[in-house]
C-alpha positions in Angstrom: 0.0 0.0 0.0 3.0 2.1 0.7 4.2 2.1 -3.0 1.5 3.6 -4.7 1.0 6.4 -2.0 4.7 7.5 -2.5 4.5 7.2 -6.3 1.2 9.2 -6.2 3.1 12.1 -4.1 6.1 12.2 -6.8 3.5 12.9 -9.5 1.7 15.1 -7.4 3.4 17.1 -4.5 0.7 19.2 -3.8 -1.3 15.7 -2.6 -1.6 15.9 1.3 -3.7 13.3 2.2 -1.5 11.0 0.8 1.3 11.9 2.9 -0.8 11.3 6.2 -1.8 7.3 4.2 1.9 6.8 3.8 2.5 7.9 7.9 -0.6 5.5 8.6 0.5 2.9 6.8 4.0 3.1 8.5 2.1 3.5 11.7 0.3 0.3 11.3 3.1 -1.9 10.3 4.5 -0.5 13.4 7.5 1.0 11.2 7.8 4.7 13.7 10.4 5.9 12.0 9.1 6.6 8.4 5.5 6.9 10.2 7.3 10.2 11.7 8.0 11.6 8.4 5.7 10.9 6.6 3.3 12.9 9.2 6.1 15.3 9.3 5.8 15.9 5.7 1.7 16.3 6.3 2.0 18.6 8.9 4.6 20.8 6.8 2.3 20.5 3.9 0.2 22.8 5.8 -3.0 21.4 6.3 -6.2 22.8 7.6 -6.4 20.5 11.1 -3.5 18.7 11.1 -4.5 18.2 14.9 -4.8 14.1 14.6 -1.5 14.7 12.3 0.4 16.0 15.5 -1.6 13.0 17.3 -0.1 10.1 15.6 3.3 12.0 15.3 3.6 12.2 18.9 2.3 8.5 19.4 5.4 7.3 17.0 7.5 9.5 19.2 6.7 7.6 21.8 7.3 4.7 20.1 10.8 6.2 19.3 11.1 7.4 22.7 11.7 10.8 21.8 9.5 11.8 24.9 10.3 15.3 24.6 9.3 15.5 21.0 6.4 13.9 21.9 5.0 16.4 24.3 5.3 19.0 21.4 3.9 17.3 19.5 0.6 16.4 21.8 0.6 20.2 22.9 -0.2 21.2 19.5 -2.5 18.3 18.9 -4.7 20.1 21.9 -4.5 23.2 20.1 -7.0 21.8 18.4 -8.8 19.8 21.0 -7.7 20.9 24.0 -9.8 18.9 26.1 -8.7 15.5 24.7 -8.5 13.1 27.6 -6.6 10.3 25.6 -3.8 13.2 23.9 -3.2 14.6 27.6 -2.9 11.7 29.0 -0.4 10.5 26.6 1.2 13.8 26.8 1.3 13.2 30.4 3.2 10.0 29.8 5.4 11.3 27.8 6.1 14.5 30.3 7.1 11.1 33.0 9.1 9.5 30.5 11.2 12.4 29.8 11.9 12.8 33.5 9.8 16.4 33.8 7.7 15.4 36.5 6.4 18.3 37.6 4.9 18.8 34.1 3.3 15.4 34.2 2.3 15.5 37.8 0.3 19.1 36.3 -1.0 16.9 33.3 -2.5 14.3 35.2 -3.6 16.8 37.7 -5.6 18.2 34.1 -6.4 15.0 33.6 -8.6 14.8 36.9 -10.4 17.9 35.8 -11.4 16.4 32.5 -12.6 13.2 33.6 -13.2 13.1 37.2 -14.6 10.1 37.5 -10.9 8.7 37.3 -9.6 11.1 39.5 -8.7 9.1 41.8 -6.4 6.6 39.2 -4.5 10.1 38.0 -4.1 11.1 41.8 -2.6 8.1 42.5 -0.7 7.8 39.6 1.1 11.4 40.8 1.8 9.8 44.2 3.4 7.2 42.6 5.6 8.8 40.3 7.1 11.2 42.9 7.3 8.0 45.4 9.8 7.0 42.5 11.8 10.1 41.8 12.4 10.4 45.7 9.9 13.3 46.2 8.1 12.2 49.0 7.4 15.9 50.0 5.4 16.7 46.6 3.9 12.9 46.8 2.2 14.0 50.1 1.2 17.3 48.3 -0.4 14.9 45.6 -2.2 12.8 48.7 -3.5 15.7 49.8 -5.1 17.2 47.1 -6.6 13.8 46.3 -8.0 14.2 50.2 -9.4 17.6 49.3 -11.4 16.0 46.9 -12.4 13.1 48.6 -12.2 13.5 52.9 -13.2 9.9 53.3 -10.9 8.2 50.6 -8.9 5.2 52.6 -6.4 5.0 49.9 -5.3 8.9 49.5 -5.2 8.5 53.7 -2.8 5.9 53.2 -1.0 7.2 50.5 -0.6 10.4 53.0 0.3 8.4 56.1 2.5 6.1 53.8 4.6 9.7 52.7 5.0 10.9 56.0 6.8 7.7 57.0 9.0 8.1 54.0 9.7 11.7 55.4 10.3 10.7 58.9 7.3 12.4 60.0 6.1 10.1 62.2 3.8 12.1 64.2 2.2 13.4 61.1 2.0 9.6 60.3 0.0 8.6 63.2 -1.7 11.8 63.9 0.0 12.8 67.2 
């Protein structure tokens, strides 16, 4: 399928569409690298929305782990839909990956404001990923703001009691 989409864009350059084919063909076969370019090339062509363009370029990034060149590429993606659960939370992965987790630990914090009814999965994912960098301090910051949403939530009590431990903050801990 590849072959006549690149043959079609020699005859004709000003084809777009068929540069975004060639980058979902690629995609498919699971071959990132030309998928990249080939969306590349789409974007650069200059189309109208090339929202799900930036989309499935930053997906490939991933792929590539080029996790910084990822989250550009999701940031302009939510230009165009900027309250895309499934783009921030992939933009949010891609903020962890890269070691930035402050901006991840804001994008999942987003992510809790779009769909709150998983709230509590993106809280804990926060907590999580600062328990792993060695931030306990902001992971009890995360716990708490999971508590302000939810007083009676046995988990983010835990996850709060669990950080002051890590902190030495015993009395905090037990509530002393």
């Amino acid at each position: 399928a590849i072959s006549p989409l690149e043959r079609a864009v020699q005859l004709n350059p000003d084809r777009k569409d068929a540069h975004f084919l060639i980058g979902s063909a690629y995609h498919e076969l699971r071959e990132f690298g030309p998928a990249a370019e080939a969306y590349k090339n789409f974007i650069a062509s200059g189309p109208r929305q090339a929202f799900e363009a930036y989309n499935r370029l930053g997906l490939c990034q991933m792929e590539l782990e080029q996790f910084t060149d990822a989250v550009a590429s999701f940031q302009e993606a939510l230009k165009g839909i900027p309250d895309d659960v499934n783009i921030t939370y992939k933009m949010a992965q891609s903020y962890e990956k890269a070691g930035q987790v402050d901006q991840a630990a804001e994008t999942y914090y987003r992510l809790a404001e779009l769909s709150p009814k998983d709230a509590r999965i993106y809280f804990n994912t926060v907590i999580n990923m600062y328990n792993a960098a060695k931030m306990p301090d902001k992971a009890a910051e995360a716990a708490n703001k999971m508590i302000e949403l939810n007083p009676n939530d046995p988990d983010a009590l835990f996850n709060l009691g669990f950080m002051f431990v890590q902190m030495k903050k015993f009395e905090d801990a037990i509530g002393l």
